[in-house]
C-alpha positions in Angstrom: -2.4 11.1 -5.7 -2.6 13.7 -8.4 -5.5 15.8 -8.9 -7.7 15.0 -12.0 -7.6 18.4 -13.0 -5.6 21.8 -11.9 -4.7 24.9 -13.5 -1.0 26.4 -13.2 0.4 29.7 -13.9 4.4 30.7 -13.6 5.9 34.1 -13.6 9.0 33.6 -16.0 11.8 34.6 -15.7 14.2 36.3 -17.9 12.1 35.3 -20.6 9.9 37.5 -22.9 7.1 35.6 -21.9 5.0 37.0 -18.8 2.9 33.8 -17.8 1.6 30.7 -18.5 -1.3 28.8 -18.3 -2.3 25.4 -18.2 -4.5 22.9 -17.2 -3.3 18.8 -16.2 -6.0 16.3 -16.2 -5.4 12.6 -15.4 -1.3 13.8 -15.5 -1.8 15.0 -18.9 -1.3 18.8 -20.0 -3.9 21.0 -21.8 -4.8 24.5 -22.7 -0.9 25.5 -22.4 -1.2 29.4 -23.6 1.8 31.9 -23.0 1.3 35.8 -21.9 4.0 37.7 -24.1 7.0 35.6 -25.5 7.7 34.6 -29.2 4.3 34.1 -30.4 5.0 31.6 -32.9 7.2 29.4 -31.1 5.2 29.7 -28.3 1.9 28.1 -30.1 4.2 25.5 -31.8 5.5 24.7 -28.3 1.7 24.7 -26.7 0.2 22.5 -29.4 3.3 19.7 -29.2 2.7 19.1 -25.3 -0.9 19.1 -25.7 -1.8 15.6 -24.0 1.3 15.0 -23.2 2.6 13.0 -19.7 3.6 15.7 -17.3 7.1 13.7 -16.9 7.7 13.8 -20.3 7.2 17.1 -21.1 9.4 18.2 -18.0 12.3 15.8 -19.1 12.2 16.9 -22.7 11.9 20.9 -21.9 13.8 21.2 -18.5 17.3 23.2 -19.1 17.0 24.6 -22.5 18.3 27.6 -22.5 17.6 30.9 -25.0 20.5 32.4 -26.5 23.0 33.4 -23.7 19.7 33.0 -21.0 20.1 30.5 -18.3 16.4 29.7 -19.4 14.0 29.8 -21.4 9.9 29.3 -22.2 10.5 25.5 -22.8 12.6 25.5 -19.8 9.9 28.2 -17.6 7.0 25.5 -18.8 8.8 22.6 -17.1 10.1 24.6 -14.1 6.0 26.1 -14.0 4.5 21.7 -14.5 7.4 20.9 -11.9 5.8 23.1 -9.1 2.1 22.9 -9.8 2.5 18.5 -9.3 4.8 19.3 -6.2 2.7 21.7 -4.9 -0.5 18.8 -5.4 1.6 16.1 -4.3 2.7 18.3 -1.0 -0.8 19.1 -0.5 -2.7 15.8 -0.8 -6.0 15.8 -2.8 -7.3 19.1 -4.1 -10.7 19.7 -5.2 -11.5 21.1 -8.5 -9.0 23.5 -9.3 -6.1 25.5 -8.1 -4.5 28.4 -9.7 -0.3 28.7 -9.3 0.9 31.7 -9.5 
C-alpha cells in the first residue's frame, strides 16, 4: 500500500543539480523543487509533473541523458520517485511523512 503522503529527497549525480524535493500524495507528485541545476528547465520540469502518476513520470523521465552525462535532472527525478515508492512499498505502511535522502 502506498503512503498517502511522503516527502523524497535524492543526491544527484553528475548533474548540476544538488537535491530534490518532493512530496507524493495518493501516488501523485507535488512540490517537486531542485537545489542547484538549470534553473529554468528545472521549474519547467517541476511544474509539468506536478499531479502527475508516479509511473508516469518515471517512464517518461527515466534514461534521458544530458549532453555526454549518463544522466540527467529528468533522469535523477525518476531514479529519486523510483526509491522513495520502493523504499514505502519495502517498508509497509508509513505514517505521515518520511524524508529520503
Amino acid at each position: 500500500e502506498i503512503m498517502p503522503s511522503l516527502v523524497g529527497s535524492e543526491m544527484c549525480k553528475e548533474t548540476g543539480s544538488q537535491s530534490i524535493h518532493f512530496d507524493i500524495e495518493d501516488n501523485k507528485i507535488h512540490n517537486v523543487s531542485f537545489v542547484g541545476g538549470c534553473n529554468g528547465n528545472l521549474q519547467g520540469i517541476s511544474h509539468l509533473v506536478e499531479g502527475m502518476d508516479v509511473d508516469e513520470a518515471i517512464s517518461r523521465l527515466e534514461g534521458i541523458q544530458c549532453g555526454f552525462k549518463k544522466t540527467s535532472c529528468p533522469d535523477q527525478l525518476a531514479q529519486a520517485l523510483k526509491e522513495a515508492t520502493e523504499n514505502n512499498l519495502k517498508n509497509g505502511k508509513l505514517i505521515g511523512k518520511d524524508r529520503y535522502s
